[in-house]
C-alpha positions in Angstrom: -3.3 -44.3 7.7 0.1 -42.6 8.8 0.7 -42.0 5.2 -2.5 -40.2 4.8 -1.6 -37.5 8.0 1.6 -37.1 6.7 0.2 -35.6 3.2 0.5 -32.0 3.1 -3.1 -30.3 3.8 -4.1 -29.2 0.3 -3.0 -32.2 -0.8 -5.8 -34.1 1.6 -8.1 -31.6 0.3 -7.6 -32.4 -3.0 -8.0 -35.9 -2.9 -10.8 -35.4 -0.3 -12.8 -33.1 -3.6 -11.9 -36.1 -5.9 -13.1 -39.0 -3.9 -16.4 -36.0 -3.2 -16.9 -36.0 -7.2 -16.5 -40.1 -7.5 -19.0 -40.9 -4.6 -21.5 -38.0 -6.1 -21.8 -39.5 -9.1 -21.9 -43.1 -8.0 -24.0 -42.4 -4.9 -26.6 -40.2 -7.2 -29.3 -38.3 -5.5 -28.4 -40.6 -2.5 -25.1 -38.6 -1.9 -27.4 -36.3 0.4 -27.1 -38.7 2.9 -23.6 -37.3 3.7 -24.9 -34.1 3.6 -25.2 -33.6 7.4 -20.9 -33.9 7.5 -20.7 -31.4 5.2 -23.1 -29.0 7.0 -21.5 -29.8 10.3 -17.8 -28.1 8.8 -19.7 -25.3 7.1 -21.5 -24.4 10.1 -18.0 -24.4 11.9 -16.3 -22.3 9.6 -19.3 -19.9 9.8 -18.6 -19.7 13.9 -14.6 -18.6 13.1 -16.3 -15.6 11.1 -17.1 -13.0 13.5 -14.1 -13.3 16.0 -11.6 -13.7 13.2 -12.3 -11.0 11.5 -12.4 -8.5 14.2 -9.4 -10.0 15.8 -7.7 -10.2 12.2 -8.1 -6.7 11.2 -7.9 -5.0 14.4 -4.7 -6.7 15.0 -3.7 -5.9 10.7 -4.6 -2.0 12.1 -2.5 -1.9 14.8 0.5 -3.4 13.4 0.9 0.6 12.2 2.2 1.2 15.8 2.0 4.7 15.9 1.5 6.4 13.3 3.9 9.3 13.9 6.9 6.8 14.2 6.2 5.1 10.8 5.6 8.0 9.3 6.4 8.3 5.6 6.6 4.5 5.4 3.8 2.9 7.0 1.5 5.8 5.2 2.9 5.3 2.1 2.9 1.4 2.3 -1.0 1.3 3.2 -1.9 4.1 0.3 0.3 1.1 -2.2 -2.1 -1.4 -0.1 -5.6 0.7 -1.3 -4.8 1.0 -4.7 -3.7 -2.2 -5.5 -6.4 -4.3 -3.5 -8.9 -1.4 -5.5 -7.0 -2.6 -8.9 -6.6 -6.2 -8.3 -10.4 -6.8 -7.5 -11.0 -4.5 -10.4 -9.5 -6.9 -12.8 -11.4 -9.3 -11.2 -14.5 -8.3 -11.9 -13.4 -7.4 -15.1 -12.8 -10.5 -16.4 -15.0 -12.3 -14.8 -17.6 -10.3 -16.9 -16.0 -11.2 -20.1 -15.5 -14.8 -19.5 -19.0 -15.0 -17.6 -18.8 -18.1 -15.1 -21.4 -19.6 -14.2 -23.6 -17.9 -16.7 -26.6 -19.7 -18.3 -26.2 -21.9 -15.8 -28.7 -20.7 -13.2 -30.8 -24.1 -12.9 -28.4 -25.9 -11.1 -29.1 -24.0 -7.9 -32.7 -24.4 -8.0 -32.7 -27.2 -5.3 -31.6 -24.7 -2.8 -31.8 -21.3 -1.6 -33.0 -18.5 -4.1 -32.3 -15.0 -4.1 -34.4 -12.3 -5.1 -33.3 -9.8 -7.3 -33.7 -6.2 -5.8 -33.1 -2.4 -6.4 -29.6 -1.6 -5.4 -29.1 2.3 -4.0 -25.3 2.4 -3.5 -26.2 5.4 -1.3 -28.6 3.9 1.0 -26.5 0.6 0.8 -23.8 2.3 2.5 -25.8 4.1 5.0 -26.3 0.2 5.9 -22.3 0.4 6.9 -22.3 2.6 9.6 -24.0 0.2 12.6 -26.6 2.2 14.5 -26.4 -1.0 17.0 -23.1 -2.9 17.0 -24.5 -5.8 19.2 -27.7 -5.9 16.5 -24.4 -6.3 13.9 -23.1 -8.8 15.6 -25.7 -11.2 16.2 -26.8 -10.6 12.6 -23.3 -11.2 10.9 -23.8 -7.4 8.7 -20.0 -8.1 8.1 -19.6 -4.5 6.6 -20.5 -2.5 9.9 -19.0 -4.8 11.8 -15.2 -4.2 9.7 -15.8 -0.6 9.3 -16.5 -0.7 13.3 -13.5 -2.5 14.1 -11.4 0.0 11.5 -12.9 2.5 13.6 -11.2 1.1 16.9 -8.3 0.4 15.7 -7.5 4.2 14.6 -8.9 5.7 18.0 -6.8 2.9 19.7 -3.8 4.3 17.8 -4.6 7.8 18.1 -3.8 7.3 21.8 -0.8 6.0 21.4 0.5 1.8 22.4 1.1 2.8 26.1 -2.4 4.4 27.2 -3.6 0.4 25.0 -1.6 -1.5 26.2 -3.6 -4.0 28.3 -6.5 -4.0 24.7 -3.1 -4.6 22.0 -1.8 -7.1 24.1 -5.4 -8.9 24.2 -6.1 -8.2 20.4 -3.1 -9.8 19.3 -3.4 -13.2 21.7 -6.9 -13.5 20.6 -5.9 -13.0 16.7 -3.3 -15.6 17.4 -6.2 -17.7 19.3 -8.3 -17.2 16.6 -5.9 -18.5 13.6 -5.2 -21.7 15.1 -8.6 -22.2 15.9 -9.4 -22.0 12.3 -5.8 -24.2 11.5 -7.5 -26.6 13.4 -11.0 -26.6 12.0 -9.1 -26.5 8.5 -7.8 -29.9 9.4 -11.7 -31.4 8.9 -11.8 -29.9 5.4 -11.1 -32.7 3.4 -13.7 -34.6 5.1 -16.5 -32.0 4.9 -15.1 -31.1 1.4 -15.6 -34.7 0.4 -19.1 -34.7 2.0 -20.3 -31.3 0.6 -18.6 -32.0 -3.4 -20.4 -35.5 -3.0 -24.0 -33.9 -2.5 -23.6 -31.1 -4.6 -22.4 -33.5 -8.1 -25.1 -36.4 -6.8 -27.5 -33.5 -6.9 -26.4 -31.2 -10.0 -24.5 -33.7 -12.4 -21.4 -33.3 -14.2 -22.6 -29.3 -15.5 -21.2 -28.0 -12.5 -17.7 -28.7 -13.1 -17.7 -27.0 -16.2 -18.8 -23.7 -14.9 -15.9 -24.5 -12.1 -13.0 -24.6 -15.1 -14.6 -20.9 -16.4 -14.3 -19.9 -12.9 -10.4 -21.1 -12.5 -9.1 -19.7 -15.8 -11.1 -16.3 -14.8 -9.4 -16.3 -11.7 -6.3 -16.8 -13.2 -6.3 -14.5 -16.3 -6.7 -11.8 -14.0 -4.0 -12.6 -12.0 -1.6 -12.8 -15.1 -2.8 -9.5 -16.1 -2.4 -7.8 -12.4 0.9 -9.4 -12.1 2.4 -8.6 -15.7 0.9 -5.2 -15.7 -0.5 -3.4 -13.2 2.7 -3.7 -11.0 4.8 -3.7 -13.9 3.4 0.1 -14.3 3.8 0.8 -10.6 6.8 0.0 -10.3 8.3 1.7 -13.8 6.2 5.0 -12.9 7.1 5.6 -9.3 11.1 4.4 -9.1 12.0 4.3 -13.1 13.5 0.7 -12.4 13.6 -2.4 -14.7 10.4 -4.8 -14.4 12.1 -7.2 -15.7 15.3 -7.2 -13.8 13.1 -6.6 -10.5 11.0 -10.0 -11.2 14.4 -11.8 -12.2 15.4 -10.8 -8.2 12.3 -11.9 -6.3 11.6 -14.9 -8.5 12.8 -17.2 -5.1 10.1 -15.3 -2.9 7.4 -15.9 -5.6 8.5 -19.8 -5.9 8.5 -19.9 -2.9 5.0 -18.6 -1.6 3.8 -20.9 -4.9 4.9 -23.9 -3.5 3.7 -22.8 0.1 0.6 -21.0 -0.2 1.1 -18.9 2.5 2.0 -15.4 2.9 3.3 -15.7 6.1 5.5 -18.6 5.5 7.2 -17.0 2.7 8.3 -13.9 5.4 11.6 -14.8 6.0 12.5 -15.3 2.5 11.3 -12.2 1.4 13.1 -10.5 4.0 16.1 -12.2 2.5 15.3 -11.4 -1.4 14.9 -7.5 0.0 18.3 -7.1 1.2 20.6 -9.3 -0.6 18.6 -9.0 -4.0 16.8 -5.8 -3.9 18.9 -3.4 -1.9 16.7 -2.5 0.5 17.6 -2.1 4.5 15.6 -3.5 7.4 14.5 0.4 8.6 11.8 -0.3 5.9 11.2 -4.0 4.7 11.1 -4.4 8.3 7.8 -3.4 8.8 6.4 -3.5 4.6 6.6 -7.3 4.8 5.5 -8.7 8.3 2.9 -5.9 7.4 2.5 -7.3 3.4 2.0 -11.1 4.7 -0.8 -9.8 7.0 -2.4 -7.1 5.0 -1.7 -7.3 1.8 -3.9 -9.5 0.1 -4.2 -9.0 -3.8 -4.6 -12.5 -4.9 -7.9 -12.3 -2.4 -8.8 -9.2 -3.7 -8.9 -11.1 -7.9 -10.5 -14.0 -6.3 -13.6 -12.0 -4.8 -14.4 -10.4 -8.2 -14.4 -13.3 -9.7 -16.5 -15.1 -6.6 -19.1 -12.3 -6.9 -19.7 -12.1 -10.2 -19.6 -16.5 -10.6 -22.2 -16.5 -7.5 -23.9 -13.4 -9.4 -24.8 -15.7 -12.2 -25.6 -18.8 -10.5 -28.2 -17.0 -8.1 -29.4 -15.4 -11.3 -28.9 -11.5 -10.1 -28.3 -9.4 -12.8 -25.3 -7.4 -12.1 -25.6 -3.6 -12.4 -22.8 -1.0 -12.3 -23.4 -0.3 -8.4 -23.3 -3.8 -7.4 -20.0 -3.8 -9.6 -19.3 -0.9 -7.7 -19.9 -3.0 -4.8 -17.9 -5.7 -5.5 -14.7 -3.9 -6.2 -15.2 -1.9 -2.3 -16.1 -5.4 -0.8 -12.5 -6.5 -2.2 -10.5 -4.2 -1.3 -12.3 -4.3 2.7 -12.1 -8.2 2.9 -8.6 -8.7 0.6 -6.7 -6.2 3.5 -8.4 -7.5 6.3 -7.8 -11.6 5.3 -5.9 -13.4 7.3 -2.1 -15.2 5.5 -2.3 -18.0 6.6 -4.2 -21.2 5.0 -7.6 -21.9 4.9 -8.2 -18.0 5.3 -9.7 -17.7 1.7 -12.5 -20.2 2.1 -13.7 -18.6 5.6 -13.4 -15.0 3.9 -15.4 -16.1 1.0 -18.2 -16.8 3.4 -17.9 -13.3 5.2 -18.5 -11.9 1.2 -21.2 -14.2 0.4 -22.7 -12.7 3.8 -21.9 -9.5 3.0 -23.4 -9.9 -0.6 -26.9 -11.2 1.3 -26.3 -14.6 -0.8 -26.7 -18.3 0.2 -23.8 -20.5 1.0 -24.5 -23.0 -1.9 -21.2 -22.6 -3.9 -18.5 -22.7 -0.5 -17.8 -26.2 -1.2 -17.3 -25.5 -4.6 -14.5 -23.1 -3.9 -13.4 -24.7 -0.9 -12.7 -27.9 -3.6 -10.7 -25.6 -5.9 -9.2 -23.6 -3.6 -5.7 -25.1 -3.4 -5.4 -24.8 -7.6 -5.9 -21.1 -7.6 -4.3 -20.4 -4.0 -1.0 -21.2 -5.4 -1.9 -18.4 -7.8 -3.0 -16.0 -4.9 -0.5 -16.1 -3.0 2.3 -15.5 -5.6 0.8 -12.3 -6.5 0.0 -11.2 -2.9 4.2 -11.7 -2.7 5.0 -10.0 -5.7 2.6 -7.1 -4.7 4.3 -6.9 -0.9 7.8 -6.9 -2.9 6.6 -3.9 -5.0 5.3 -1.9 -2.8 8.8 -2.5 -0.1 11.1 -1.6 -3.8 8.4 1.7 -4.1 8.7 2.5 -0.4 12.1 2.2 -0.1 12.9 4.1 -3.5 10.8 7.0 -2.3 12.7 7.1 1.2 15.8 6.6 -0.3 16.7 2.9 1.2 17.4 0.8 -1.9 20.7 0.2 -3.3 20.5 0.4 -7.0 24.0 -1.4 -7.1 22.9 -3.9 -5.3 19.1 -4.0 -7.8 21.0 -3.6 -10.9 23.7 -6.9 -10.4 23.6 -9.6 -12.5 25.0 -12.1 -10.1 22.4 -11.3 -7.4 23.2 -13.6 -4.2 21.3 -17.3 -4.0 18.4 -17.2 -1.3 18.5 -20.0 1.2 14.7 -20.6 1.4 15.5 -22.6 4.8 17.0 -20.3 6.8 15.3 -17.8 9.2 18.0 -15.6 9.4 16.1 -13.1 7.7 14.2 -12.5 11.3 
């Protein structure tokens, strides 16, 4: 089995889906049997929620330092970081409407939980944000007052400044790093409880389901063609007048890169690289934009929930009205900038929206299956995005050399080396 460990993760998850889908439709209604393993990893990754997220986001919060010394940059950077996680779920949503996964499909979830349609107030559902009891929050996973809570933290803690928060920064960031490799190592189980949970759910629904999954993955990745070929095209042509198309041609080895990864964080020290030798731009600003991109910056994420919400949407049978739009698109860009870049990070996210949404957990292993086919896609975007903004920052503040942006024999990027850090 040495052969087996030595396969790259996704790739065990993969194989774990397909062996899930063979046994589920050998096995039949008998597949529940396995059932049990399958709630045993859910019910772990449901654990990592609460402490990830507050450690994740608190930790993404105070990576601003202080807020007088980043200045121009760091504000600047998180305004890019609003309006792009706001336009990326946006699209989304957006196409997820037109192409409609999931949609007609509604039957297949009757064996499980149901959820009632309701009356949405957008008003009174965000009175629900602001937690009259955070304890009562907490031990009810409201997700929503819990981030907004920990937002709230973070600011005061960086209103006073690192040195009177010390002792607390110090603890938030070992417990975030606690935190992600807890969940590397409960990841390591997910081709097992994958297996187990895809085997149930085809023994139990048939062969229908995989259809409404292939609406669901071209959705998903539509959108990010569209975010990616124009919505940062615009950015970047309104805000510094540069070339799109030469500034793609000069990150193209970060975006390979973090497509052949799937990880933000991985794909740091290349970026750093592609920013000075390709871009122009000093390490006074990508510096901070990109350690601060790989964490925060999640835009792929942000097109993935929008599409998640409106795919579970349909199979739950909830009839989606212009404020639960409007909630979909502020769920995505809370949950896409506080997600964690590291693997695994979008399948325990997803549950914190499902949560959030007041939906069952019937469709996780369904995206947990599919995950690494449209992470590659994610995380791509989510570099391109943290290039754009660094180019914008650094145009504004006067830190890119357009000498350097504008040559046609741009330096090679040696995707091995961490001299970059």
């Amino acid at each position: 089995m040495k052969w087996w460990f030595n396969l790259p993760l996704y790739t065990q998850i993969a194989i774990g889906g397909l062996i899930g889908i063979v046994v589920g439709f050998i096995l039949g209604e008998n597949a529940k049997y396995l059932e049990p393993v399958g709630s045993l990893f859910i019910n772990l990754l449901k654990m990592l929620i609460i402490p990830l997220v507050v450690t994740s986001v608190l930790a993404g919060v105070l990576k601003m330092k202080d807020a007088k010394s980043v200045g121009r940059i760091g504000g600047g950077f998180l305004l890019y970081l609003i309006t792009t996680s706001f336009i990326a779920t946006s699209f989304g949503v957006g196409i997820a409407l037109i192409v409609q996964p999931g949609k007609g499909l509604e039957s297949l979830l009757d064996h499980g939980e149901t959820v009632e349609a309701a009356e949405f107030s957008f008003v009174e559902h965000f009175l629900t944000w602001i937690p009259t009891n955070i304890f009562q929050s907490l031990a009810n996973m409201e997700m929503l007052p819990i981030i907004l809570f920990t937002v709230f933290i973070g600011v005061v803690m960086l209103t006073l400044g690192e040195k009177n928060t010390l002792t607390v920064t110090n603890f938030v960031n070992e417990s975030a790093n606690i935190m992600l490799k807890m969940t590397n190592f409960i990841i390591l189980l997910a081709p097992y409880g994958i297996l187990a949970l895809l085997a149930n759910l085809v023994g139990t629904f048939g062969s229908d389901m995989l259809a409404a999954v292939v609406k669901f993955v071209v959705a998903d990745y539509i959108a990010l063609v569209l975010v990616l070929l124009i919505a940062y095209p615009i950015i970047l042509k309104v805000t510094t007048g540069l070339n799109p198309v030469r500034f793609y041609r000069n990150i193209y080895p970060s975006m390979l890169f973090a497509f052949t990864t799937s990880t933000s964080t991985a794909t740091i020290p290349v970026s750093l690289q592609v920013t000075k030798n390709n871009l122009g731009i000093s390490q006074k600003t990508s510096g901070f934009t990109i350690p601060f991109g790989a964490t925060a910056n999640m835009d792929g994420f942000a097109v993935a929930i929008g599409v998640i919400s409106v795919f579970a949407a349909n199979l739950y049978n909830i009839p989606i009205t212009f404020s639960m739009i409007l909630q979909f698109v502020l769920l995505g860009l809370v949950l896409s900038i506080g997600a964690a870049g590291v693997r695994g990070a979008g399948i325990v996210m997803s549950i914190v929206l499902l949560e959030a949404l007041g939906m069952p957990l019937l469709i996780i292993p369904i995206l947990a299956a599919i995950w690494p086919v449209i992470d590659m896609g994610h995380t791509t975007l989510n570099i391109a995005g943290d290039l754009t903004g660094t180019t914008v920052i650094a145009k504004k503040n006067n830190d890119l050399n357009e000498a350097i942006f504008n040559s046609s024999n741009n330096p090679k990027v040696d995707t091995s080396s961490e001299e970059a850090f």
